[in-house]
C-alpha positions as CSV (number, residue, x, y, z in Angstrom):
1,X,9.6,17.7,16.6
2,X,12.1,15.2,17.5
3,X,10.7,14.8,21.2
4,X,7.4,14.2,19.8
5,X,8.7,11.5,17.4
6,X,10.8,9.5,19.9
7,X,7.8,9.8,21.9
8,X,5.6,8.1,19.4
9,X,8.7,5.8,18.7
10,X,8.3,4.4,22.7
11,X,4.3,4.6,22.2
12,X,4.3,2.1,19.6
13,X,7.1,0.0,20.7
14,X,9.4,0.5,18.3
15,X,12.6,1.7,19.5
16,X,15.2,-1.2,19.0
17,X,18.5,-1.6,21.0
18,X,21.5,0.8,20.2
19,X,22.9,-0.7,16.8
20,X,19.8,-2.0,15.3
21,X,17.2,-1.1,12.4
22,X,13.9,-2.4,11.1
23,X,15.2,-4.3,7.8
24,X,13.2,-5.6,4.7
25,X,14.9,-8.8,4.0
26,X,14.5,-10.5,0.5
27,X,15.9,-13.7,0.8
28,X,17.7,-16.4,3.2
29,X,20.2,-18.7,2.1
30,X,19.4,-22.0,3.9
31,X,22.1,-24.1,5.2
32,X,21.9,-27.3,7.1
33,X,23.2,-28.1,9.9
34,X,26.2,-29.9,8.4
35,X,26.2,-26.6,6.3
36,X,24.7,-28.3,3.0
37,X,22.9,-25.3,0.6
38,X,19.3,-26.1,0.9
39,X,18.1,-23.6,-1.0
40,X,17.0,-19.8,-1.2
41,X,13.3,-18.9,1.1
42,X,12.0,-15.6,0.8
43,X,12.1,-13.3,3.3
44,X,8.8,-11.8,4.8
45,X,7.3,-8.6,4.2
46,X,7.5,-7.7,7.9
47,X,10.7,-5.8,8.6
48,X,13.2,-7.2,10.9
49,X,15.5,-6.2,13.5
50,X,18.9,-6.1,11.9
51,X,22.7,-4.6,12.7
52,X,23.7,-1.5,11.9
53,X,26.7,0.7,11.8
54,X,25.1,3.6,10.7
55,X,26.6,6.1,7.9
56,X,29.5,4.2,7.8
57,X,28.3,1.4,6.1
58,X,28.0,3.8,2.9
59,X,31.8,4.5,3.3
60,X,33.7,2.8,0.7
61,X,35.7,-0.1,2.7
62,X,33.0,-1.0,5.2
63,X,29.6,-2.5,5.0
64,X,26.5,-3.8,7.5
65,X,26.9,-7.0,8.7
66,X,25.0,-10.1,8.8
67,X,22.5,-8.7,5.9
68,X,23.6,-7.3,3.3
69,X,23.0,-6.2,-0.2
70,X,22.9,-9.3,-2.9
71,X,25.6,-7.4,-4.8
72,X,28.0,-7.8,-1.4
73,X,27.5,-11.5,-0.2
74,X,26.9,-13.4,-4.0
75,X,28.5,-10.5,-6.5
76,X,28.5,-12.3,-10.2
77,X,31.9,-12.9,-11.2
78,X,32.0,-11.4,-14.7
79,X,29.5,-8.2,-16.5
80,X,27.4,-8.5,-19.4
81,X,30.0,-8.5,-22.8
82,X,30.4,-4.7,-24.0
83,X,29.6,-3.3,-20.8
84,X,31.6,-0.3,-19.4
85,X,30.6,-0.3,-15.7
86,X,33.1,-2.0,-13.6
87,X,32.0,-5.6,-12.4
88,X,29.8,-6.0,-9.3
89,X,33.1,-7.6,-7.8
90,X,35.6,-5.0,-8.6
91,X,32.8,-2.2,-7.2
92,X,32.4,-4.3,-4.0
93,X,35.7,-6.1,-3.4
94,X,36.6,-4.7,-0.3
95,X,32.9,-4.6,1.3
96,X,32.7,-8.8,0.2
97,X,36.1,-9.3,1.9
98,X,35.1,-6.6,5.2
99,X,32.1,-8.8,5.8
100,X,34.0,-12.2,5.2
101,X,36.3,-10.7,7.5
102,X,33.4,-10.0,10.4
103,X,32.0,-13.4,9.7
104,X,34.7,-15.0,10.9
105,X,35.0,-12.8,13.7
106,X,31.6,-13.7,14.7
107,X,32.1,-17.0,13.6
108,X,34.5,-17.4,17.5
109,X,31.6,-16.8,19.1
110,X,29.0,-18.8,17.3
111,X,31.1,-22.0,15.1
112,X,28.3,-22.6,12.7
113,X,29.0,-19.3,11.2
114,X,31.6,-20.9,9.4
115,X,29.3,-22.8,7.1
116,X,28.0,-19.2,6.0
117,X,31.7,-18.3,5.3
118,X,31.9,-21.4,3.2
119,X,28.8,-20.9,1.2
120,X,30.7,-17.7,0.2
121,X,33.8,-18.5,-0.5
122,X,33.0,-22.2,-2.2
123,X,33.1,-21.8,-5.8
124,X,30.4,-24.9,-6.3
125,X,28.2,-23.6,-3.3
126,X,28.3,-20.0,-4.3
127,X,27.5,-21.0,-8.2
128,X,25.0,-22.9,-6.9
129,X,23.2,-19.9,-4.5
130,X,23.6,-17.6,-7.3
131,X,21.6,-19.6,-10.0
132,X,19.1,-19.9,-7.4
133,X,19.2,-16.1,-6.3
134,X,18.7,-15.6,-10.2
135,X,16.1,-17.9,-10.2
136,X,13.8,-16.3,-7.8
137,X,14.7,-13.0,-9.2
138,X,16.5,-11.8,-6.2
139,X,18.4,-8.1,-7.3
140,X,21.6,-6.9,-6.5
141,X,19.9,-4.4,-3.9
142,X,18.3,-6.8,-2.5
143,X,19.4,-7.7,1.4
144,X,20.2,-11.1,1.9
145,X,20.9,-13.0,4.9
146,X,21.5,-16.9,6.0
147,X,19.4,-19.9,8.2
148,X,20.7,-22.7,9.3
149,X,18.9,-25.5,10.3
150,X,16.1,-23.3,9.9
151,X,16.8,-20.3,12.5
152,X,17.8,-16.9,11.2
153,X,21.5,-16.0,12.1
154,X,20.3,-12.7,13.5
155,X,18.5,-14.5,16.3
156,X,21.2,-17.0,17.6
157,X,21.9,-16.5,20.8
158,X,25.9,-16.1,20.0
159,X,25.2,-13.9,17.6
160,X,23.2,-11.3,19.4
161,X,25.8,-11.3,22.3
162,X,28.8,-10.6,19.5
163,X,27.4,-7.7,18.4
164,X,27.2,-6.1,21.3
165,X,30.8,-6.5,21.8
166,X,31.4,-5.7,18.0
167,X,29.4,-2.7,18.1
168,X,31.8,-1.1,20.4
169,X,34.6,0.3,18.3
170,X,32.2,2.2,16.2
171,X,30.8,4.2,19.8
172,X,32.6,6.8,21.2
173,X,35.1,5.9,24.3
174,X,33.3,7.6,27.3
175,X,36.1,8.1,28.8
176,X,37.7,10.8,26.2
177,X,34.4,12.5,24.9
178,X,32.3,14.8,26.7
179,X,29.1,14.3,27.7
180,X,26.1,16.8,27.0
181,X,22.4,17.1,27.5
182,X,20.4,15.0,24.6
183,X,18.5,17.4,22.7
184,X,15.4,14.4,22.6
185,X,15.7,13.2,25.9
186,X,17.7,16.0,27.9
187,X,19.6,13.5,29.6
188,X,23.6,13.9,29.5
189,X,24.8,11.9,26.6
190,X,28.0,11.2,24.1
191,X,26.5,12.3,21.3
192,X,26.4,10.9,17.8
193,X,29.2,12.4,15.6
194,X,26.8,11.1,12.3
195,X,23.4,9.5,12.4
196,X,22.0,6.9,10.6
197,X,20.1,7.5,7.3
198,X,16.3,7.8,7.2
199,X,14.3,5.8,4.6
200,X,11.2,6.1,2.5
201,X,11.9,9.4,0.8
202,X,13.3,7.7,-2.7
203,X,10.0,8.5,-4.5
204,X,9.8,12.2,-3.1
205,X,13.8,13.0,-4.4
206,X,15.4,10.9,-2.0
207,X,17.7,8.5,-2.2
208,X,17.4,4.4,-2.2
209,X,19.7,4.3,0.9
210,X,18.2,6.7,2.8
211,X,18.5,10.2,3.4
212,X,20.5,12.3,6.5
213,X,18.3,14.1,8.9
214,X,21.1,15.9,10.9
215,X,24.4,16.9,9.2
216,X,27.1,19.1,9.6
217,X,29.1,18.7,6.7
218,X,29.0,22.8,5.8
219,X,30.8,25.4,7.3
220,X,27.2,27.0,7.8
221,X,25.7,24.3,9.6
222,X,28.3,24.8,12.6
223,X,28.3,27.5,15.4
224,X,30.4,28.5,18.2
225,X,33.5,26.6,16.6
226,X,31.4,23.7,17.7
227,X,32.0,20.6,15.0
228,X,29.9,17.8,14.0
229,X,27.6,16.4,16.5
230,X,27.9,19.2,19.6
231,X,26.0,21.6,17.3
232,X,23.0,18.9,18.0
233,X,23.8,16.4,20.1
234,X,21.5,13.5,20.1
235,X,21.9,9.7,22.0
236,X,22.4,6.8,19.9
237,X,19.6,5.7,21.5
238,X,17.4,8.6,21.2
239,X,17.7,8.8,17.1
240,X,17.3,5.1,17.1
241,X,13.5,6.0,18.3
242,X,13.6,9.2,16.1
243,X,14.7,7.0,13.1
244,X,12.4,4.4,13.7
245,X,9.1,6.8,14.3
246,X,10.0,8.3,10.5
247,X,10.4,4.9,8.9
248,X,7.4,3.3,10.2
249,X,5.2,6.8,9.4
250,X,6.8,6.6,6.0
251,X,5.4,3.9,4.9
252,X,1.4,4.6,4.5
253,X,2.3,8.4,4.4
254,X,0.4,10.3,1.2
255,X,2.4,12.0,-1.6
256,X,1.3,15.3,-2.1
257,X,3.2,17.7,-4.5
258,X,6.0,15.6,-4.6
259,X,6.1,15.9,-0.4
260,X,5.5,13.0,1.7
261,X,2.2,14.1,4.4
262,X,3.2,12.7,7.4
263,X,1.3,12.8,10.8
264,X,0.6,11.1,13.9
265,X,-1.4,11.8,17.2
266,X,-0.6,12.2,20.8
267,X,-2.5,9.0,21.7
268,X,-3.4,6.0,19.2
269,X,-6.3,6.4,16.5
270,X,-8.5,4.2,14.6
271,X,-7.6,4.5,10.7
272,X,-11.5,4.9,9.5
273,X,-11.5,7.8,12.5
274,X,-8.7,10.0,11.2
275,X,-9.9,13.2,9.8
276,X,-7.0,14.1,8.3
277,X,-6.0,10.3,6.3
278,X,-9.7,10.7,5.0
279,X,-8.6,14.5,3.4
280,X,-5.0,13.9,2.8
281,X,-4.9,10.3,2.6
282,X,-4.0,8.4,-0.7
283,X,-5.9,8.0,-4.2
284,X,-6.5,5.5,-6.6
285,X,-5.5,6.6,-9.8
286,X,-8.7,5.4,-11.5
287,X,-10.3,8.9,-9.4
288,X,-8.3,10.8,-11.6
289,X,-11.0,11.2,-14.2
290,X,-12.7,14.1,-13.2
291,X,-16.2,12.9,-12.9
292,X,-18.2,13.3,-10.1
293,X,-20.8,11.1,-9.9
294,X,-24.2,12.6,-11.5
295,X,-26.2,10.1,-11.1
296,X,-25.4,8.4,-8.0
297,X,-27.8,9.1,-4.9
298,X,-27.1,12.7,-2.5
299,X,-23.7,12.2,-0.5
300,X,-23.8,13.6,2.9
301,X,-20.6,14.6,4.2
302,X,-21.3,15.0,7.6
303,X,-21.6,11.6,8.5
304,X,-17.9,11.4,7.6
305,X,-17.3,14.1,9.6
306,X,-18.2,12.3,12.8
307,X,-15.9,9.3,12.3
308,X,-13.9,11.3,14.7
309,X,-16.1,11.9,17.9
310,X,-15.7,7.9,18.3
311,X,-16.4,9.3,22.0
312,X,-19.2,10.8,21.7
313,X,-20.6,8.4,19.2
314,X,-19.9,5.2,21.1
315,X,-23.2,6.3,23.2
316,X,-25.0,5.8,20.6
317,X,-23.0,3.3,18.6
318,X,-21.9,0.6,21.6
319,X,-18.6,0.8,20.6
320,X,-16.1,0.7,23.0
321,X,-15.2,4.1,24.2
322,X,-11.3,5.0,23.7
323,X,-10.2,8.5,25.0
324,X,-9.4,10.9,21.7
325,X,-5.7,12.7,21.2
326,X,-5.3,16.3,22.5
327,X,-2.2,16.8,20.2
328,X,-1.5,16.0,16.3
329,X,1.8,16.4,14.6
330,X,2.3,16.9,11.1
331,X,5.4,17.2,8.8
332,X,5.9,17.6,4.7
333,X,8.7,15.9,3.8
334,X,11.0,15.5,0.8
335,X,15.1,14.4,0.0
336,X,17.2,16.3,-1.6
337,X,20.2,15.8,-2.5
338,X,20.7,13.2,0.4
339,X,19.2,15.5,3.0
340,X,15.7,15.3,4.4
341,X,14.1,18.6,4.0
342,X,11.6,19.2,6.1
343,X,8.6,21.8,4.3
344,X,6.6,22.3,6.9
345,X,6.3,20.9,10.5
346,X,3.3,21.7,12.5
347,X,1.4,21.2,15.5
348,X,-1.7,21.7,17.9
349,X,-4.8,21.3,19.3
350,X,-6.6,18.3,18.0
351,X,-10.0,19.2,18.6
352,X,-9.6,23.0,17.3
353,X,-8.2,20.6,14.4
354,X,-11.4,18.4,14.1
355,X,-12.8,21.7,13.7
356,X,-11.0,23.5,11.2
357,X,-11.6,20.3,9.0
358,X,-15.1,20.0,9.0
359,X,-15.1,23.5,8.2
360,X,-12.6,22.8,5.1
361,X,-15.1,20.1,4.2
362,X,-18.2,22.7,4.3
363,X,-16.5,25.0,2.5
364,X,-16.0,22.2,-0.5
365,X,-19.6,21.2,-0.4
366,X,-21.2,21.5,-3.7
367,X,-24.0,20.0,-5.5
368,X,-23.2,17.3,-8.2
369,X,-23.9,18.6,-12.3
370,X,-26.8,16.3,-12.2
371,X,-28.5,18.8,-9.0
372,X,-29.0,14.7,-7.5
373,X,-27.3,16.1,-4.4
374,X,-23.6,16.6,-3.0
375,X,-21.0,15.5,-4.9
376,X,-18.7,12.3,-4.1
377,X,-16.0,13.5,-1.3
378,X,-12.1,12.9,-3.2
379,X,-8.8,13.1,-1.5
380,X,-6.4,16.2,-1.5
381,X,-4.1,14.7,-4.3
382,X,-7.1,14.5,-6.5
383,X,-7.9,18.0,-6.1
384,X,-4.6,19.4,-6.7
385,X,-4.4,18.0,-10.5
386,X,-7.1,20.5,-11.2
387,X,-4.3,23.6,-9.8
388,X,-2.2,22.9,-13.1
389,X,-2.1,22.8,-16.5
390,X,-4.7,21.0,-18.1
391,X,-3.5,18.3,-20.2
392,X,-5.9,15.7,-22.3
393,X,-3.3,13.3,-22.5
394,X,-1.1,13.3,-19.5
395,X,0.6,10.2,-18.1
396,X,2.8,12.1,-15.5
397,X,0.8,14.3,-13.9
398,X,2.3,13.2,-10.4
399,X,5.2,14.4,-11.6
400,X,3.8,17.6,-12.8
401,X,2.1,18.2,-9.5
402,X,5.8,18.1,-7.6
403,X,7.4,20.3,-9.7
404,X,4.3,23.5,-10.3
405,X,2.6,23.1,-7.0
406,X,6.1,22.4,-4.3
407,X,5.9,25.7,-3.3
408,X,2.4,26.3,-3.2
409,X,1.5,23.2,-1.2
410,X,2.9,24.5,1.8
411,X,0.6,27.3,2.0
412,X,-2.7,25.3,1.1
413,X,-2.4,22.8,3.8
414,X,-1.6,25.4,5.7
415,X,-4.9,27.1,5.0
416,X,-7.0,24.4,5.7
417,X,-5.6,23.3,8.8
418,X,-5.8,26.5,10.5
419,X,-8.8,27.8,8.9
420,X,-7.1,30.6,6.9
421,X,-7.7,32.2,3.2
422,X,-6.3,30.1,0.6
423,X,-3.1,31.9,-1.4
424,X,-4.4,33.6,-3.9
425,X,-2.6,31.7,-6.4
426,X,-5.3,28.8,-6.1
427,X,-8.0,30.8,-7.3
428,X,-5.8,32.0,-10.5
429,X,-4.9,28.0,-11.2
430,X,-8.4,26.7,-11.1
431,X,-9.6,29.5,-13.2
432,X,-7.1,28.4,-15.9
433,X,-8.0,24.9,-16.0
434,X,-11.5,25.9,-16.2
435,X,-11.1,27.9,-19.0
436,X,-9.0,25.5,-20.7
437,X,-11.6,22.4,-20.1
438,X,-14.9,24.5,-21.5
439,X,-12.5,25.2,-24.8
440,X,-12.1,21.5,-24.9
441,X,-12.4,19.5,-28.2
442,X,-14.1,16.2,-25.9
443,X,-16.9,14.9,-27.3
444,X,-18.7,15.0,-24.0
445,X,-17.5,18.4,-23.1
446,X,-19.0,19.9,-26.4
447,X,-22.2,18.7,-25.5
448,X,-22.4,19.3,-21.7
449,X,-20.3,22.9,-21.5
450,X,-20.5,22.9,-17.4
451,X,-16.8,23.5,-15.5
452,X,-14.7,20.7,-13.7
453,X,-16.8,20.6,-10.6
454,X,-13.8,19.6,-8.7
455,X,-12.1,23.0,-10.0
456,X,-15.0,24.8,-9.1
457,X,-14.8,23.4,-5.2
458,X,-11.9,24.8,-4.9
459,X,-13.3,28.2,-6.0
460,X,-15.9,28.2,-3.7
461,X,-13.7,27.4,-0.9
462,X,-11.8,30.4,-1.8
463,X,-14.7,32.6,-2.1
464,X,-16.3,31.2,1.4
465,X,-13.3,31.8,3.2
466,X,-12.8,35.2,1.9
467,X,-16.5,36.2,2.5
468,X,-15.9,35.3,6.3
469,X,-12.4,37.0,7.4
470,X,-13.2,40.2,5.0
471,X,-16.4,40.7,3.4
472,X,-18.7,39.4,5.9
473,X,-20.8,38.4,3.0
474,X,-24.1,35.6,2.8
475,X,-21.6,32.4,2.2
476,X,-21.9,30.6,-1.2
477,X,-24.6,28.0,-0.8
478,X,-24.1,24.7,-1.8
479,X,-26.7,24.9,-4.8
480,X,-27.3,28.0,-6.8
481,X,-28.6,30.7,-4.5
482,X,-30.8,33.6,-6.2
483,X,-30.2,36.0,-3.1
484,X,-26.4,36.2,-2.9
485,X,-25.6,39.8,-3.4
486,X,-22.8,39.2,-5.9
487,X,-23.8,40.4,-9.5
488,X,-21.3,38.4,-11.0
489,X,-22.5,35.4,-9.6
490,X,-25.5,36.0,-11.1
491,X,-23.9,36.9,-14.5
492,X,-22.8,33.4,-14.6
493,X,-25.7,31.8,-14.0
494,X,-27.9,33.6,-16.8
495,X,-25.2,33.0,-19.2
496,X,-25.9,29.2,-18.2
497,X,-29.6,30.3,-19.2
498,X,-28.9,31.8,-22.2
499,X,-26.6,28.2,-23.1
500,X,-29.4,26.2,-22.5
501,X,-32.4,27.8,-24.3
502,X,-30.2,27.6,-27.2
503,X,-29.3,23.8,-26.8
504,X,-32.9,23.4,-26.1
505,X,-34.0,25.5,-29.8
506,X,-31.1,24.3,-31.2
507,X,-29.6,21.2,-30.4
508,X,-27.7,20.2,-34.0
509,X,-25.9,23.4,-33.2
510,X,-22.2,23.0,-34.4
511,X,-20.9,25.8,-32.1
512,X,-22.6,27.3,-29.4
513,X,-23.1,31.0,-27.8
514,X,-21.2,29.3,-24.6
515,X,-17.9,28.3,-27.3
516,X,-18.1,31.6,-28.8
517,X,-19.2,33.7,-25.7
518,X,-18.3,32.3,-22.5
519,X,-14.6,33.4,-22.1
520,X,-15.6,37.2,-22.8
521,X,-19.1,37.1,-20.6
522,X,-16.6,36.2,-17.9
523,X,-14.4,38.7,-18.0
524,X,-16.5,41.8,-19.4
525,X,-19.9,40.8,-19.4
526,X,-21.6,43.9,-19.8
527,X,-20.5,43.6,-23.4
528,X,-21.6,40.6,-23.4
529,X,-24.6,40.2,-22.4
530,X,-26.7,42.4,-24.4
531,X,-26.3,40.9,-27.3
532,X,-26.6,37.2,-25.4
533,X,-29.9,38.9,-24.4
534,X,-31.1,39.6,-27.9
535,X,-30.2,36.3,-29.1
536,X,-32.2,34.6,-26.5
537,X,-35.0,35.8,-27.8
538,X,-34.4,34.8,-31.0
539,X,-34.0,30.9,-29.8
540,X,-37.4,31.6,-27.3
541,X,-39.6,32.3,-30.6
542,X,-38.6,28.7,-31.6
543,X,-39.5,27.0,-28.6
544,X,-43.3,25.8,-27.6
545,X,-43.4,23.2,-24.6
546,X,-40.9,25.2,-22.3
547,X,-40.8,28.5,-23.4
548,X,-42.3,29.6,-20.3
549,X,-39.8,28.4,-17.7
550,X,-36.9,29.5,-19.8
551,X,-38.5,33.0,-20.2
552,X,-39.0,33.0,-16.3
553,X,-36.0,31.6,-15.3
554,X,-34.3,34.3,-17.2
555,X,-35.7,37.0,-16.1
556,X,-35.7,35.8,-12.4
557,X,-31.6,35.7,-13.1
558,X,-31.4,39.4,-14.6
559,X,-33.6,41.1,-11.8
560,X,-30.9,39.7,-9.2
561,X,-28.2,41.3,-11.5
562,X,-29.6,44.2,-10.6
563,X,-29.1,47.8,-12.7
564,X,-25.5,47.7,-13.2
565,X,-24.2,44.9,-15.3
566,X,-19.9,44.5,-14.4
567,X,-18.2,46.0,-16.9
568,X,-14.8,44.8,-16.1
569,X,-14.7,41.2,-13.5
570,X,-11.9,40.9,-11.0
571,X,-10.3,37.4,-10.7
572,X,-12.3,37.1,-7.2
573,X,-15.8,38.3,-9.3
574,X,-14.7,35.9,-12.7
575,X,-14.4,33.1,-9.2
576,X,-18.1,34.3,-8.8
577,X,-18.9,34.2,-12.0
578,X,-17.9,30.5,-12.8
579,X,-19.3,29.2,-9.3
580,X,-22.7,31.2,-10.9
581,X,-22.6,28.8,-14.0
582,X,-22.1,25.8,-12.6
583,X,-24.7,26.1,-10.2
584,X,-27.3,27.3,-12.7
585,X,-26.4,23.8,-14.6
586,X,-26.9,21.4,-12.2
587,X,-30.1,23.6,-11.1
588,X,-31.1,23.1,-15.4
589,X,-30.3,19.6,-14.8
590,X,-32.4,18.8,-12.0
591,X,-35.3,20.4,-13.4
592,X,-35.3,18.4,-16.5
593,X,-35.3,15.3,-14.7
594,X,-38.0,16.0,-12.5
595,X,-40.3,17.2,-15.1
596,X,-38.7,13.6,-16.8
597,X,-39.7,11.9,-14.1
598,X,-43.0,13.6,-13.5
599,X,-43.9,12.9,-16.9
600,X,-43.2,9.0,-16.4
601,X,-45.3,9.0,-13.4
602,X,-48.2,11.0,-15.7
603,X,-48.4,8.2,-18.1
604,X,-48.2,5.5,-15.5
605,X,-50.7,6.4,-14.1
């Protein structure tokens, strides 16, 4: 893992010197030449190459230098009246006077350093870059560095050439430390004794500062006798590329379950042709709502699914032809408690990959409740919502989703990367949320009783996987399918039947047979279904214009029941059973609109 991330590191060009990191800086405090404050310009969003010395800059005397936090280089002099915390200054005092103290160091090697120094220590200077910090809502966190005369400090020649020599006294002497094979590169090293943080993991349980990837600072984290870094010795400049890889592929990585999804190829790819950002890639929130489309036009998936044979396509296509990756890597990461814990870590063949997803994708294919044709592809995060409780009202359901599904999560992606069965877990969750939505008080929901399509996708993907490692059944179809062999399936769909002859006899109805039935009929329909029977023939006498497709649609569904009703349904067979209903809607649905359109077309004509 760490081989194939300093790899990627030196792919991309981003492995820095030895005692550098990528830095976002806020803000510059502009100095003239003469050392006059200018003024305070904002940084840019690209990160910038920046010293670093590592985990000891968290230690409580010592600090990075030439950018730093706000709260270290311009700390405000007195707290808010009534507060309790100490001051800024008191919390920082010896980090300020550490980096005054390596400013003026640096200041023998490059003189205009001094007006830097001055800017600090000036009570009328300093006054004045702190209104102006305020001003442009700079925060304590923020990093902050200097210009003067318009050139960054970090790129003066003198200043480069001190750190170098600076940097020093935190390596270890050569001389009086052993050297050992790199466990990244394999060439013979002084390793490490602690590595810098890793950042990006603050909104998965991390921390602001970053998060340790390799530590030793537990008895059972040691072997041999071995201390510190010989249990894994890694080069500075190894890690730097390690460290560097992470933050980069942090940045645009997915949040799923509370777990960052981060992966990466053997050999560069296109965004729009990566398979696995267009299933695990991020969501707008606005997607959350559930609907999928009914009236928009069929959506095919397979044309996504080609985005990544750009080889084979650029025959067709004229685009340029770029050779595709054998190898993908992907890891599930989260902090905790300071430590970067890695879920899972996997990787493989790409093109077995490519594989495995378009079968995923197949297996989620699944007409729309309008029968208009496939329903809208959604992201992985979208999906999951519909594994947990279902809430009407919920404003953290992220939150939700990292704390029920973290150890489920795992196992799904899993699944669909290696083209297993689903836990079985997954089939359990979407049944409850299902149940729970077609006992829903929403307005729409009374009057369209038809399961969260997305909660029934990921039924049928547990059911089609099922079939073809055990059962070696006819796969579910994508629309309702009157020749599966699964009774239960069918059950479903004639209780879909039964719900819509009585909408159509009695549409004013205040509660329906699905409210009062549909929760029994899918767990022990043969006592059900009798009596659904007899009351269907009740609400058949009432009807005139349709009575004859409702009364041969019904008994179409019954003869592929067959003789012998279920008395008792299995969670896989209530799976059925749902998938049965759903389809027989959207099958409803897109009858009525064709004869709606067909009789349109009649009195056009």
């Amino acid at each position: 893992m760490l081989k194939a991330l300093y790899d990627y590191a030196v792919r991309e060009q981003l492995v820095l010197p030895p005692g550098y990191v990528r830095k976002s800086i806020r803000a510059y405090v502009s100095l003239a030449e003469d050392g006059t404050f200018l003024g305070i310009l904002p940084g840019s969003e690209e990160k910038v190459p920046c010293p670093d010395i590592g985990s000891m800059a968290n230690s409580g005397d010592k600090c990075n230098v030439l950018a730093v936090r706000r709260s270290i280089l311009f700390p405000h002099d007195t707290e808010p009246a009534g507060s309790t915390k100490k001051s800024e200054r008191e919390a920082n005092a010896a980090k300020t006077a550490y980096f005054s103290q390596t400013m003026a160091d640096a200041a023998k090697a490059e003189p205009c350093l001094t007006f830097c120094l001055h800017a600090m220590q000036d009570p009328g200077t300093s006054a004045a870059v702190l209104a102006e910090l305020d001003r442009m809502k700079v925060r304590a966190g923020d990093v902050v560095s200097f210009m003067i005369d318009g050139q960054s400090i970090l790129e003066l020649p003198g200043v480069v050439r001190w750190w170098e020599q600076f940097r020093r006294q935190f390596a270890p002497d050569p001389g009086k430390e052993r050297k050992v094979p790199c466990l990244i590169t394999g060439r013979l090293t002084v390793p490490m004794k602690t590595v810098p943080p890793i950042s990006g993991l603050s909104v998965v349980g991390g921390h602001a500062r970053g998060d340790a990837l390799i530590c030793f600072d537990k008895d059972a984290f040691c072997s041999y006798g071995l201390k510190q870094a010989a249990n894994a010795p890694v080069s500075e400049e190894a890690f730097a590329g390690v460290k560097a890889a992470l933050d980069d592929l942090l940045v645009d990585a997915p949040i799923l379950a509370g777990m960052k999804f981060v992966h990466w190829y053997d050999k560069p790819m296109e965004p729009e042709e990566d398979s696995l950002n267009r299933i695990f890639g991020v969501i707008p929130l606005e997607e959350d709502g559930g609907s999928d489309g009914d009236d928009t036009p069929s959506v095919n998936p397979h044309e996504a699914r080609r985005q990544a044979d750009a080889l084979i396509g650029s025959v067709k296509t004229g685009r340029p032809v770029h050779e595709l990756p054998n190898q993908y890597y992907i890891l599930l990461l989260s902090g905790v408690n300071g430590r970067v814990m890695i879920r899972a870590y996997q990787q493989g063949n790409y093109h077995r990959l490519t594989e495995n997803l378009r079968q995923w994708e197949s297996d989620l294919a699944l007409t729309n409740r309008a029968g208009t044709g496939l329903m809208k592809p959604a992201k992985l995060s979208a999906r999951l919502i519909r594994l947990i409780a279902r809430q009407n009202t919920d404003q953290k359901v992220f939150e939700r989703l990292a704390k029920e599904l973290a150890g489920l999560m795992p196992a799904i992606i899993q699944a669909i990367l290696n083209d297993r069965p689903l836990p079985d877990a997954v089939i359990s969750r979407a049944l409850a949320y299902i149940r729970s939505q077609m006992f829903s008080s929403s307005e729409e929901e009374q009057t369209r009783k038809v399961p969260d399509p997305w909660a029934c996708q990921w039924l049928k993907a547990w059911l089609c996987r099922l079939e073809r490692t055990l059962y070696q059944k006819e796969e579910l179809a994508v629309e309702y399918n009157a020749n599966h062999p699964e009774p239960a399936y069918h059950c479903g769909a004639l209780v879909a039947v039964y719900g819509a002859i009585q909408n159509a006899a009695m549409p004013e109805v205040n509660a329906s047979l699905i409210d009062r039935y549909y929760a029994s009929a899918s767990q022990t329909p043969a006592l059900v279904l009798g009596q659904l029977a007899r009351m269907s023939n009740y609400h058949l006498a009432k009807l005139e214009g349709r009575k004859t497709y409702f009364a041969n649609l019904r008994d179409q569904v019954a003869c592929a029941i067959g003789n012998s009703i279920p008395t008792v349904l299995r969670p896989e067979q209530q799976a059925y059973f749902a998938l049965g209903y759903y389809q027989m809607c959207a099958k409803l649905e897109q009858d009525r609109r064709a004869r709606k359109a067909a009789a349109v077309a009649k009195a056009n004509a």
